[in-house]
GUZA-134348 format. One record per residue (C-alpha): x, z, y; residue number from 0. Coordinates in nm, 4 decimals. Layout:
! GUZA-134348
east/up/north/i
X/Z/Y/NUM;
...
This chain:
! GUZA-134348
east/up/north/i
2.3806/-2.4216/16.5550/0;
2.3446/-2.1135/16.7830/1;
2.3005/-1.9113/16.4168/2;
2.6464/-2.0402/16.3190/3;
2.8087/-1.9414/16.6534/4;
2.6405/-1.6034/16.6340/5;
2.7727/-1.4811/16.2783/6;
3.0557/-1.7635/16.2193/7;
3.2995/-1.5059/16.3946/8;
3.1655/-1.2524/16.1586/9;
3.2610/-1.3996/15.8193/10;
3.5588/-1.5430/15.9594/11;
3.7070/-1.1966/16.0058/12;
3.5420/-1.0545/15.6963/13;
3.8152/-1.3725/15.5255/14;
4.0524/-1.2471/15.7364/15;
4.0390/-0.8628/15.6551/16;
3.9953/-0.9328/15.2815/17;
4.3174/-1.1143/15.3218/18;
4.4890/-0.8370/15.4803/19;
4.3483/-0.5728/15.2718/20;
4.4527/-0.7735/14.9600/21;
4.8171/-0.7927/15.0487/22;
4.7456/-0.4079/15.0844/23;
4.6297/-0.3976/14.7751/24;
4.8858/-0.5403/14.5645/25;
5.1075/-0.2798/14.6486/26;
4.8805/-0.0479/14.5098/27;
4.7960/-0.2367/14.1856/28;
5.1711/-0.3289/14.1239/29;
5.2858/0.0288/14.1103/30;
5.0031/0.1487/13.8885/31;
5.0236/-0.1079/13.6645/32;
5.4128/-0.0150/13.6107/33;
5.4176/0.3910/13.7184/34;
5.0466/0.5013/13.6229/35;
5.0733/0.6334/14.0003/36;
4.8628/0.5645/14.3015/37;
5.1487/0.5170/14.5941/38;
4.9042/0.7689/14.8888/39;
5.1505/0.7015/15.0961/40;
5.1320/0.2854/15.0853/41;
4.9008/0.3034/15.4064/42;
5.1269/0.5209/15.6093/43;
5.4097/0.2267/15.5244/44;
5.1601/-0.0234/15.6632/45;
5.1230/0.2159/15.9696/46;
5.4973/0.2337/16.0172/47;
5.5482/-0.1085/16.0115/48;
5.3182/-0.1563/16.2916/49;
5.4364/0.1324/16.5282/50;
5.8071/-0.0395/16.4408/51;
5.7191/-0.4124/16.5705/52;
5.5625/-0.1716/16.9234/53;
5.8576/-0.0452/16.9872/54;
6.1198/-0.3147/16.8382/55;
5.9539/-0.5354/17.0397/56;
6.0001/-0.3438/17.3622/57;
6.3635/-0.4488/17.3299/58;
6.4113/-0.7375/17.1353/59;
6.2498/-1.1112/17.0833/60;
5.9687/-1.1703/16.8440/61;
6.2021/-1.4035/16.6298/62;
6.4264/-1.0868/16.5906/63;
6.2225/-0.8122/16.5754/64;
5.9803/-0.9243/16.3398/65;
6.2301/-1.0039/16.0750/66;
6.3518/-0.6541/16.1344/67;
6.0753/-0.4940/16.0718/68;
5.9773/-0.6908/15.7945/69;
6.3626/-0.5638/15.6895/70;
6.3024/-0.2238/15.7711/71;
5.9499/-0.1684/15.6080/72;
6.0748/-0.3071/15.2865/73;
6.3947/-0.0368/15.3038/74;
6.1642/0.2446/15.3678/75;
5.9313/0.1599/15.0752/76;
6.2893/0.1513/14.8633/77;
6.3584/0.4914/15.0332/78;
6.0600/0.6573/14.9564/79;
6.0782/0.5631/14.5760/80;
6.4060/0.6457/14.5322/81;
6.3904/0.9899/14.7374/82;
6.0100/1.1013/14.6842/83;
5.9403/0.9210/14.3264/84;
6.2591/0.8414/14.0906/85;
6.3680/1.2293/14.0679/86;
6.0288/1.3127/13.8919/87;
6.0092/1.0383/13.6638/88;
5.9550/1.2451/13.4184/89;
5.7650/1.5230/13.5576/90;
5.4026/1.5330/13.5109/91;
5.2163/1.2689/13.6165/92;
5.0480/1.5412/13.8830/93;
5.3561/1.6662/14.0143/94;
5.4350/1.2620/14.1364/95;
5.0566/1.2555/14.2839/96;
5.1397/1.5677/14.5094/97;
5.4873/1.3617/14.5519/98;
5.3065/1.0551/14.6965/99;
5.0714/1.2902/14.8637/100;
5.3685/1.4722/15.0555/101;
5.5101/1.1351/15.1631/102;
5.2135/1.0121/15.2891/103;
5.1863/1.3084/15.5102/104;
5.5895/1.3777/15.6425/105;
5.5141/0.9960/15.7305/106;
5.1943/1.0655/15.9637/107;
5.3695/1.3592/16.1107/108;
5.6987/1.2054/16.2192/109;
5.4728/0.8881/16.3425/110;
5.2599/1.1593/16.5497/111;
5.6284/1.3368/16.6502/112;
5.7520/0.9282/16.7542/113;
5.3958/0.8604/16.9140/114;
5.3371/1.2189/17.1039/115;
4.9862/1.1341/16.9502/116;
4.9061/0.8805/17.1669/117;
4.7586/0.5292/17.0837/118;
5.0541/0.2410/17.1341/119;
4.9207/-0.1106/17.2343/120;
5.0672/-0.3828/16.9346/121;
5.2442/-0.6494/17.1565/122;
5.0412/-1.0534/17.1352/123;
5.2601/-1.2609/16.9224/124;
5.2726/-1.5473/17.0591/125;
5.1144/-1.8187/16.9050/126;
4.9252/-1.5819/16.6395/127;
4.7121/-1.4305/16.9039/128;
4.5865/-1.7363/17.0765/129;
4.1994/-1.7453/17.1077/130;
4.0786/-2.0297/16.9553/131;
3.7620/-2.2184/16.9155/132;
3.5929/-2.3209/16.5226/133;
3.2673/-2.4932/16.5425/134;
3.1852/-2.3404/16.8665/135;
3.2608/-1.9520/16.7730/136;
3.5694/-1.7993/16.9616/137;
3.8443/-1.6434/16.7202/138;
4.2000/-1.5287/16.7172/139;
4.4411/-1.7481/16.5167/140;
4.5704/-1.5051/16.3227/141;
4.1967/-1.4991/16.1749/142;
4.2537/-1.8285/16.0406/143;
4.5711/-1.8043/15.9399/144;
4.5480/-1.4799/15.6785/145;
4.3771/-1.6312/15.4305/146;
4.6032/-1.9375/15.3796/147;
4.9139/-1.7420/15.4375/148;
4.8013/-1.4782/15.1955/149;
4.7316/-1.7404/14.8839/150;
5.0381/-1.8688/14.9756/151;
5.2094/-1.5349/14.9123/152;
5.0208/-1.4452/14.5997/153;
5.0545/-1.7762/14.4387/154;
5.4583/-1.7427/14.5264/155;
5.4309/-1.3522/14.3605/156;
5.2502/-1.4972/14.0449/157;
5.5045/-1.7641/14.0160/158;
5.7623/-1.4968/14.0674/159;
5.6054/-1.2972/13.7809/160;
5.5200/-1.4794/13.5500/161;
5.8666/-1.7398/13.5476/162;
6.1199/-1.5489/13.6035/163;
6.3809/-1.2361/13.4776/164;
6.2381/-1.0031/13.6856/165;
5.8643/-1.1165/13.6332/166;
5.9435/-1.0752/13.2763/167;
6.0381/-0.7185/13.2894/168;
5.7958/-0.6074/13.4952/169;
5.5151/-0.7590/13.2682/170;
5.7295/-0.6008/13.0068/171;
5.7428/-0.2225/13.1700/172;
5.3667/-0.2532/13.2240/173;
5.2445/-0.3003/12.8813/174;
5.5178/-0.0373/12.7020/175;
5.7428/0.1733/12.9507/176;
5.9136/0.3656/12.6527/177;
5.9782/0.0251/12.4560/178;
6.0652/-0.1560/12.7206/179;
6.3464/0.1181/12.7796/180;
6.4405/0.1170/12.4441/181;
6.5331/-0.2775/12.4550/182;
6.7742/-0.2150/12.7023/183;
6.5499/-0.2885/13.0232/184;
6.6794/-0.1672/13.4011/185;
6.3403/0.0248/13.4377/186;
6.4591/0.1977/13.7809/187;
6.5489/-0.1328/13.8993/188;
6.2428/-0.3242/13.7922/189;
6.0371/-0.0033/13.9882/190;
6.2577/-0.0703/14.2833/191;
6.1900/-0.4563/14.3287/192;
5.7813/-0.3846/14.2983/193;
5.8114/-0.1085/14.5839/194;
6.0129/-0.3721/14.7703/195;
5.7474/-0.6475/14.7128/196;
5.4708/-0.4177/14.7754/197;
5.6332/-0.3046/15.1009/198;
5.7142/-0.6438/15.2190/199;
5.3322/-0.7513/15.2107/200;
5.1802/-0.4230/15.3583/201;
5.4395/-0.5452/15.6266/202;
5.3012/-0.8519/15.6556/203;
4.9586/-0.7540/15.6337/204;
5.0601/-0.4808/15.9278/205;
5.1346/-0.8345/16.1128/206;
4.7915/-0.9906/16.0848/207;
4.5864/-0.7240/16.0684/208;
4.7349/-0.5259/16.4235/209;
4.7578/-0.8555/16.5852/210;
4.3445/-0.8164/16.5474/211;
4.3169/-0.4551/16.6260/212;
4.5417/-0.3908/16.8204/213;
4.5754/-0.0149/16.8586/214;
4.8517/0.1791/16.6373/215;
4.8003/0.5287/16.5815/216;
4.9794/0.7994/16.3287/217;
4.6765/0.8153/16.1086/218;
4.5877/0.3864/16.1526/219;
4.7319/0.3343/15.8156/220;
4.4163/0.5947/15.6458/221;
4.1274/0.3527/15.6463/222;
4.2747/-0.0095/15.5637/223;
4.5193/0.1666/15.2655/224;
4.1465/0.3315/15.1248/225;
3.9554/0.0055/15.1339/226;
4.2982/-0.1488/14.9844/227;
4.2824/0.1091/14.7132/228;
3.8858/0.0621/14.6681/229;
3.9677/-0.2979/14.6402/230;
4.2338/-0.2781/14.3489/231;
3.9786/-0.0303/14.1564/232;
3.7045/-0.2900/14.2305/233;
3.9015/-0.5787/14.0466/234;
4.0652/-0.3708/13.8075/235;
4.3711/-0.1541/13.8640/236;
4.6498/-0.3335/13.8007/237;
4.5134/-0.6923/13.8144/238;
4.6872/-0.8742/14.1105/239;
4.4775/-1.1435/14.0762/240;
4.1966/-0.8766/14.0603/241;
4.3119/-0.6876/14.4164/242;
4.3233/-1.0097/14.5672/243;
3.9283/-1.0841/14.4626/244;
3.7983/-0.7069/14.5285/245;
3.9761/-0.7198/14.8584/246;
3.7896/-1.0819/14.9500/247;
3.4774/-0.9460/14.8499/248;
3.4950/-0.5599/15.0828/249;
3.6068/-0.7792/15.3588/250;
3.3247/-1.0429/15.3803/251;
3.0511/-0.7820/15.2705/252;
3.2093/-0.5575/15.5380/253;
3.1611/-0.7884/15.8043/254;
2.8137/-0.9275/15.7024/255;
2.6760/-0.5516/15.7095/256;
2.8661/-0.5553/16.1352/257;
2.6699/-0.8847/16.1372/258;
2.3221/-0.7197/16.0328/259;
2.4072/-0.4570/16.2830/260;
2.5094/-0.1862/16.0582/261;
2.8484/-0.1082/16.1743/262;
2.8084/0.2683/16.1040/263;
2.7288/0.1934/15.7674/264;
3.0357/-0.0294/15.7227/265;
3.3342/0.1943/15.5762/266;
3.0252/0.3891/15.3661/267;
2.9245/0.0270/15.1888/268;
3.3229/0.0440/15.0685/269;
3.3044/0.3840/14.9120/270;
2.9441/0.3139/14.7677/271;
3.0689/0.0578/14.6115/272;
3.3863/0.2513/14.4555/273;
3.1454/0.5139/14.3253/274;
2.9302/0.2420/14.1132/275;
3.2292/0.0678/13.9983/276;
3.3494/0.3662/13.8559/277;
3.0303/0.4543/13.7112/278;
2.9334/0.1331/13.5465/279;
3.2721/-0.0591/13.5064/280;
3.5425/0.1862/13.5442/281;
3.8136/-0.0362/13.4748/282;
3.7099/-0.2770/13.7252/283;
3.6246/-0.6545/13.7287/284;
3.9289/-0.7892/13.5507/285;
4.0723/-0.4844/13.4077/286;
4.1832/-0.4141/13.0453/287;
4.0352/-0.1336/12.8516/288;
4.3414/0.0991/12.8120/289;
4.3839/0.1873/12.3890/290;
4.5469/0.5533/12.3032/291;
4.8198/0.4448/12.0362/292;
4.8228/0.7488/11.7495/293;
């Protein structure tokens, strides 16, 4: 019993995190599977939703601010595809990789310009940060919470892609982008609506995830978006279902390895384990094996 309420709290969290780094994730995923691109600056998004619900908050109720900045995350995500990304559409695929790489960094600088630098405190949620007690281990809510709330959000995605218009034509612009255009599909539009799903859920992971650790910096946005990334390599780029399984499985193996006592070696077990994916299953645990058409 005292071995459960030692390293209960542990896997706990390592659920939690997965969840959080798996809404994460599906941005990434969503917008390779449809652009080819890796969205670098997906993690400063997440970081910007956080440092918005500090100050928003300052102001304004939860039950108003937290909409908000659920709103406002999801506009800049449209914003920076439709400033940084739709003018190069067809550029080369590097010039939109320096693109993303740009945003991610104007993004960092005008949080550190915002922030002076300094660490803001993310405001308790009421509710969501209540301590409370699971077979004798002490835990936040919010720990308990992620992983229900994020099946619930994945399962209402899949239904969303796979039953309806929009589903349709993403699944369409993701196996043929030039046919798809050809058969009269809004391809800017479809790339729109994933940025704006992908931004809604790195604001909602922002939610549970700074509600845990609860310091916001300009750079906060690094780590989590890397492990997201590692985790949508990990069950094969542009598998949601994938993401959602690689980011489950770097979250509980994260926290076992802080269990053992090997915290230092805890972001290095994520990065070991990109570098063997990619050398003995580069396409990841459910990807497909991409076919050159002559």
């Amino acid at each position: 019993m005292q071995w459960i309420q030692q390293n209960l709290p542990y896997f706990l969290a390592g659920i939690s995190v997965g969840g959080q780094y798996a809404l994460i994730a599906i941005g990434y995923t969503m917008v390779y599977g449809i652009l080819r691109l890796i969205n670098f600056a997906h993690g400063d998004i997440f970081m910007c939703a956080g440092l918005m619900l500090v100050y928003l908050s300052a102001s304004l109720p939860f039950y108003v601010s937290i909409p908000l900045v659920l709103l406002l995350t999801v506009l800049l995500g449209f914003t920076v595809e439709r400033v940084a990304y739709k003018p190069l559409r067809k550029a080369p695929r590097m010039s939109v990789m320096i693109s993303a790489i740009g945003v991610s960094y104007l993004l960092q600088n005008v949080a550190l310009y915002v922030t002076g630098g300094l660490s803001k405190q993310y405001p308790a949620i009421p509710w969501l940060s209540d301590t409370v007690t699971v077979f004798g281990a002490l835990t936040k809510r919010v720990t308990i919470i992620t992983p229900f709330l994020t099946i619930i959000l994945i399962v209402l995605l899949v239904l969303l892609i796979n039953h309806t218009n929009v589903g349709m034509a993403m699944r369409a612009v993701s196996k043929d982008f030039e046919t798809s255009l050809l058969m009269g599909i809004k391809i800017d539009n479809v790339i729109s609506v994933t940025f704006i799903i992908g931004s809604f859920l790195a604001g909602v992971g922002s939610l549970l995830f700074f509600s845990n650790y609860t310091g916001v910096t300009p750079t906060v946005g690094a780590m989590p978006g890397l492990k997201a990334f590692v985790a949508a390599v990990f069950g094969g780029i542009g598998s949601v279902p994938g993401a959602v399984i690689g980011a489950f499985i770097i979250g509980i193996c994260e926290n076992i390895i802080k269990a053992m006592g090997w915290t230092t070696f805890s972001d290095a077990f994520t990065f070991a384990l990109l570098i063997l994916i990619l050398i003995f299953r580069p396409t990841g645990l459910f990807g497909e094996k991409v076919t050159d058409k002559v």
